[in-house]
Each structure stands twice: as structure tokens, then as C-alpha cells.
C-alpha positions as CSV (number, residue, x, y, z in Angstrom):
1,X,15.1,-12.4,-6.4
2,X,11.9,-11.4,-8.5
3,X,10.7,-8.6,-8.6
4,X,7.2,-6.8,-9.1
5,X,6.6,-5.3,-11.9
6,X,6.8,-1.4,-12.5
7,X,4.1,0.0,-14.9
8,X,4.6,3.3,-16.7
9,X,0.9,5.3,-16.1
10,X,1.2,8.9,-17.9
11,X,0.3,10.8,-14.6
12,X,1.5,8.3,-11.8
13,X,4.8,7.7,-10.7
14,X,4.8,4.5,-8.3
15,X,2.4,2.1,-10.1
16,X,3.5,-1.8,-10.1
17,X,1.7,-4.8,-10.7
18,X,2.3,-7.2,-7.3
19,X,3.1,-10.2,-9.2
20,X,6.4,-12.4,-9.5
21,X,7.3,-12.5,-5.9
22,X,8.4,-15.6,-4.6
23,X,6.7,-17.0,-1.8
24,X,7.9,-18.4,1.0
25,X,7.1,-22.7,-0.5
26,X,8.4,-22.3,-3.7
27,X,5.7,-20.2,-5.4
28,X,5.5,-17.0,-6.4
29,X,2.9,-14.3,-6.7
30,X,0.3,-14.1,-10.6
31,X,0.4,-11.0,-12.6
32,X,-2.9,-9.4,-13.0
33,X,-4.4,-9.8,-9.9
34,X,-3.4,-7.2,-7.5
35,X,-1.6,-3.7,-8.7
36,X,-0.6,-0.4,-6.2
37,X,-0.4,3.0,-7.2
38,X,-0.1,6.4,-6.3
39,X,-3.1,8.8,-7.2
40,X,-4.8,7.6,-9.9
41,X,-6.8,11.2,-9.9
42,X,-3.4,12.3,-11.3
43,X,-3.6,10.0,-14.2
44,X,-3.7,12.0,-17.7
45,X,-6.3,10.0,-20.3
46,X,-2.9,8.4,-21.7
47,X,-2.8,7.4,-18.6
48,X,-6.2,6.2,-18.2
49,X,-6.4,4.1,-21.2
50,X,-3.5,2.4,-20.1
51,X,-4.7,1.3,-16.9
52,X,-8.2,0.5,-18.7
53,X,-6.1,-1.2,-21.3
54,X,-4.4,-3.6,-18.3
55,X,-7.9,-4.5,-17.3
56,X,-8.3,-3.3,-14.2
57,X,-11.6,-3.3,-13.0
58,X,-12.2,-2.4,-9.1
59,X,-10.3,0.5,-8.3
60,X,-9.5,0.5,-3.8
61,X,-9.5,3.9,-3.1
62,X,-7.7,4.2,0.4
63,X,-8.0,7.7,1.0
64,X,-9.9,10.0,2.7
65,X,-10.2,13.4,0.9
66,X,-12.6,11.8,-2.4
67,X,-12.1,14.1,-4.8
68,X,-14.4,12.3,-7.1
69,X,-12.3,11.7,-10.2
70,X,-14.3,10.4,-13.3
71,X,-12.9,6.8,-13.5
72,X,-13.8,4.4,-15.9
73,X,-14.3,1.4,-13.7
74,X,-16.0,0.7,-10.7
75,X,-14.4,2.5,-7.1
76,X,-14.6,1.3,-4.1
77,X,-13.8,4.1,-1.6
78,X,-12.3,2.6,1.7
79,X,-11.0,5.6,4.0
80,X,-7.9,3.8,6.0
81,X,-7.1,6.5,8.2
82,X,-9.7,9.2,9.8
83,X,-8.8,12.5,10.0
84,X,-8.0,13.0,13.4
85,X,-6.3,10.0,12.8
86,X,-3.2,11.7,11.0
87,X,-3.1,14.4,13.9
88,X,-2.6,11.9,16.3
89,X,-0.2,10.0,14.2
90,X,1.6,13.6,14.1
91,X,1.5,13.6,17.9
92,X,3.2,10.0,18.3
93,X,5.7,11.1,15.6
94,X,6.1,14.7,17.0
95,X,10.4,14.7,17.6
96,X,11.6,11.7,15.6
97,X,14.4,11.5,13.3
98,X,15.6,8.1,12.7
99,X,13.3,7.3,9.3
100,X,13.2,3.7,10.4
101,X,11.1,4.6,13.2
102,X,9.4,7.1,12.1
103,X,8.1,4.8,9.7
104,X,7.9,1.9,11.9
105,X,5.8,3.9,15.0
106,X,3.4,5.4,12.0
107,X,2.5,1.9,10.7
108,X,2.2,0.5,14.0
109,X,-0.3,2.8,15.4
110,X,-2.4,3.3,12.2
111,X,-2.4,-1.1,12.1
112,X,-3.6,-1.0,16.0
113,X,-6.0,1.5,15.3
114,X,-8.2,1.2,12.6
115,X,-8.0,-2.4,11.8
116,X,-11.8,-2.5,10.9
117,X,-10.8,-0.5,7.8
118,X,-8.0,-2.3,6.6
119,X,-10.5,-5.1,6.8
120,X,-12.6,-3.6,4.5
121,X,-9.7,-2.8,2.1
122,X,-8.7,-6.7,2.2
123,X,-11.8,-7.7,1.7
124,X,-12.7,-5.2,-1.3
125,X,-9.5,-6.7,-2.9
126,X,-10.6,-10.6,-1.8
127,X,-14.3,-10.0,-3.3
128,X,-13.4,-8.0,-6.3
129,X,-13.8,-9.5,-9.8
130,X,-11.9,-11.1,-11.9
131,X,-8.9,-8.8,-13.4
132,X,-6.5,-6.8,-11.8
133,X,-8.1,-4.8,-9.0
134,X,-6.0,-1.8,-8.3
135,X,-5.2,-0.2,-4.6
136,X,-4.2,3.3,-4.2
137,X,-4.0,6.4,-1.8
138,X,-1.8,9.3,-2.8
139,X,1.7,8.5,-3.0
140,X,1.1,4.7,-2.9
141,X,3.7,4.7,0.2
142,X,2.0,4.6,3.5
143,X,-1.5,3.3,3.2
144,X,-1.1,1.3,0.1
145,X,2.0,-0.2,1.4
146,X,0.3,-1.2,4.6
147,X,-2.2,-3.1,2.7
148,X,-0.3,-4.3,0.1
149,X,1.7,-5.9,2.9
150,X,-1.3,-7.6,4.3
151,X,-2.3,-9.1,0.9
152,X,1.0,-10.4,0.0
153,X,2.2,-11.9,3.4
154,X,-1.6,-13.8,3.2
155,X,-0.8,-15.1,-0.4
156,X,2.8,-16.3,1.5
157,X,5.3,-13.8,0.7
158,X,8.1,-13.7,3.1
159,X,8.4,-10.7,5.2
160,X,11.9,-10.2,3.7
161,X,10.5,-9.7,0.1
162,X,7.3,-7.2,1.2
163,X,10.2,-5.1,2.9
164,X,12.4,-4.8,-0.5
165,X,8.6,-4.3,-2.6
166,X,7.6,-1.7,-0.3
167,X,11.3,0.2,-0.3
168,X,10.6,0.4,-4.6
169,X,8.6,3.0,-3.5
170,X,11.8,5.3,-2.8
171,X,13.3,4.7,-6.1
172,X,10.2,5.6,-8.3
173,X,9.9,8.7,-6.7
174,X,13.5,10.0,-6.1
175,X,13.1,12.1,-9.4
176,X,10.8,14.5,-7.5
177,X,11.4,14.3,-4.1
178,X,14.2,17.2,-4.1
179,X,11.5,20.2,-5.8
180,X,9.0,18.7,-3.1
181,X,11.3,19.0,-0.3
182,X,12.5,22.6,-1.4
183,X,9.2,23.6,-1.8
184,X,7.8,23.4,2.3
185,X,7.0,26.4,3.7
186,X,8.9,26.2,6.6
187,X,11.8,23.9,8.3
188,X,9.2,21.8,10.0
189,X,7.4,20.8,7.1
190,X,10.8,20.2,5.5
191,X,12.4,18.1,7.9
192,X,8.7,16.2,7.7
193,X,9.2,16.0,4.2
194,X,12.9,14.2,4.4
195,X,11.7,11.6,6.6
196,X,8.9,11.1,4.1
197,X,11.4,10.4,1.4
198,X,12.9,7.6,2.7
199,X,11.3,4.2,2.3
200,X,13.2,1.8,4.2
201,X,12.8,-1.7,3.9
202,X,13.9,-2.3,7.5
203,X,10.6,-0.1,8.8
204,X,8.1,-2.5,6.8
205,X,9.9,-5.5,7.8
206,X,9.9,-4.3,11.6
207,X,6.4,-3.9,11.5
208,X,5.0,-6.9,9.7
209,X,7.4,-9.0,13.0
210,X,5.8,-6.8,15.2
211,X,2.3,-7.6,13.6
212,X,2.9,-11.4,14.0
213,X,4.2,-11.9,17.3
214,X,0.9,-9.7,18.5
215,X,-1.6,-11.8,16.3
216,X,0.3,-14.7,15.4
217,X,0.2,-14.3,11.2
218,X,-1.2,-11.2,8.9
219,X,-4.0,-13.7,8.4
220,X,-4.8,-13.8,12.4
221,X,-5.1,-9.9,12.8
222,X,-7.2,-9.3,9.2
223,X,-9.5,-12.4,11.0
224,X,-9.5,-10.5,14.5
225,X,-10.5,-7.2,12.5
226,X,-13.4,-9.1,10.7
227,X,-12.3,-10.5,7.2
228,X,-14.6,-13.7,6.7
229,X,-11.9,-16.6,5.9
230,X,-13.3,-17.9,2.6
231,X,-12.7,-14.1,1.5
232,X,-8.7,-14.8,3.2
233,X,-9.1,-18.5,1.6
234,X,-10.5,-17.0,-2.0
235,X,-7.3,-13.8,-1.9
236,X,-4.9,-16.5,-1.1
237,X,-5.7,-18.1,-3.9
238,X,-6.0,-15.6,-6.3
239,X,-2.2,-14.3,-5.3
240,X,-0.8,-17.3,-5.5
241,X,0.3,-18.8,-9.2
């Protein structure tokens, strides 16, 4: 199967380029058009010029904390999740163990709750210009998988392949994810922090099934949420090679 393509960004750990995934007619996704990162603020100016050099030019900033990092292209800031929002995520979560769904129960409530906002981050990535436009919030795990999820399964990914993209996450940042464990201050924030680390494929894919028996297709929730469908029509076709 084919993958997408990890880029090596001095300062960044989980950058990859979202093309060469096959969709579900016999296609597969272009290179250039859509890549997801972790936080770009991180990047050193290696690290920078590379991402210049790849010609990125609309930077989708999913977070909420804007730290205001000097970028060299344009940044458009799209908060996904409010910040009560992550202390009621904690509340649903509070108790669970099984990573699968843990994951599954966080996606699902942050998808049923603020899909106005990952309206806007579609559509920033459908009306961006012509380039790569990148999508990031800090570990590029959570809300840049939710999105990247929503782009792909509209250019006709299967749900099969988003699942095994998403669960790269987990390998590019096993290298760290011991020090960052050892390092909570307390078992509760360390048995957080285990559950964090693991990416599993089965969560995303449980999700995006989920997602379509409610709304019928990735496409029908983004529409219910208030993406215009020439922007769907236009993303569709800029995903697809």
C-alpha cells in the first residue's frame, strides 16, 4: 500500500506530505497539496527554509494558545477546540484505559462539538492557494489528525488507509515519548501521558464509521457544519491526482 510521505523539518518530528494514498477508485492522493505537522513554532531556521523551500504557502494553525511565531508565509489561525473544551474532553475521558477508546470517545465528542471550526479548517485548506498548504497543532496527533481525516476521506481515501496514516504518528514520535512520559509530575499525568502515546489505527478508523453512519459521508457532516460545496468540489479535486 502507499504511503505518505515523511519530511525531515529540523525542529518537527511528525511532518508528512499527504500524498500517494490510494483512493478508494483506483486513484491515489497528489504531492504538494496538503502536508501535517507537529508545531511548526518549534521549527529551527534549517527548519524553516526547508519548509519555505517545499513551497508551502498557507500555514492552518489549529491551535488555540497563538504564540505568534514569525512565519514566513501567510497563517491562518483556526482554533479547533475551545478551552473549556479540553476540560470537558478530560471529564468524558476521566477513568479510561483502553487507548482505543480513549482515543475514539476524544475524537467523537470534539467532531460533535465544534463542527463549525473544523469547517473553517476545511475550508482554509479548500480556498488556499496554489502550493502545499500545511495543517498543524502541536503534536500533529489529535487535531491535525481529525482534519487530515476529513480532507482525505473527501478526496476518496478509504477509511482503512486514513487509519494506518494517522497511526504514523506513533512511530515518528516513539524516540521521545519515554523522557516525556518519565518526566509528569505525578501518576496521573503519567498514566495521561501513556495513553497519549499510542496512536491506534483502530481509534481513527472507529471514528470516521461512526462519523458516516451519523451523516452519511465526511462530505455530509463538513456540508451540515457549513463548508460551501464548490470549496468540497474544488479540495476534492486538488487531492485527487
Amino acid at each position: 500500500m502507499l504511503r505518505s510521505q515523511a519530511l525531515l523539518w529540523d525542529g518537527c518530528c511528525n511532518v508528512r506530505d499527504l500524498g500517494g494514498l490510494p483512493t478508494e477508485d483506483g486513484s491515489e492522493t497528489r504531492f504538494g497539496v496538503v502536508v501535517r505537522a507537529d508545531d511548526v513554532a518549534l521549527l529551527s531556521e534549517p527548519g524553516w527554509q526547508a519548509l519555505r523551500d517545499y513551497g508551502v504557502g498557507r500555514i492552518v494553525d489549529l491551535r488555540h494558545e497563538h504564540d505568534g511565531y514569525g512565519a514566513p508565509v501567510e497563517v491562518v489561525r483556526v482554533p479547533l477546540v475551545t478551552p473549556d473544551g479540553w476540560a470537558r474532553v478530560d471529564g468524558v475521558l476521566e477513568g479510561e484505559l483502553d487507548p482505543v477508546v480513549y482515543r475514539r470517545r476524544n475524537y467523537l465528542f470534539l467532531l460533535e462539538h465544534f463542527p463549525q471550526n473544523f469547517a473553517r479548517a476545511v475550508a482554509a485548506v479548500a480556498t488556499a492557494p496554489q502550493g502545499p498548504t500545511l495543517i498543524h497543532c502541536a503534536g500533529g496527533v489529535d487535531r491535525t489528525g481529525l482534519v487530515a481525516a476529513l480532507l482525505l476521506r473527501v478526496a476518496g481515501v478509504g477509511i482503512g488507509t486514513i487509519a494506518e496514516d494517522y497511526a504514523e504518528s506513533e512511530v515518528s514520535w516513539a524516540p521521545t515519548v519515554g523522557e516525556w512520559i518519565a518526566e509528569a509530575p505525578d501518576e496521573t499525568e503519567r498514566t495521561k501521558r501513556r495513553l497519549q502515546s499510542v496512536m491506534p489505527a483502530a481509534a481513527m478508523r472507529d471514528v470516521l464509521v461512526e462519523l458516516e453512519r451519523q451523516h452519511g459521508s465526511a462530505r455530509g457532516y463538513l456540508s451540515r457544519a457549513g463548508v460551501e460545496p464548490p470549496e468540497l468540489d474544488r479540495l476534492r479535486v486538488r487531492l485527487r491526482g
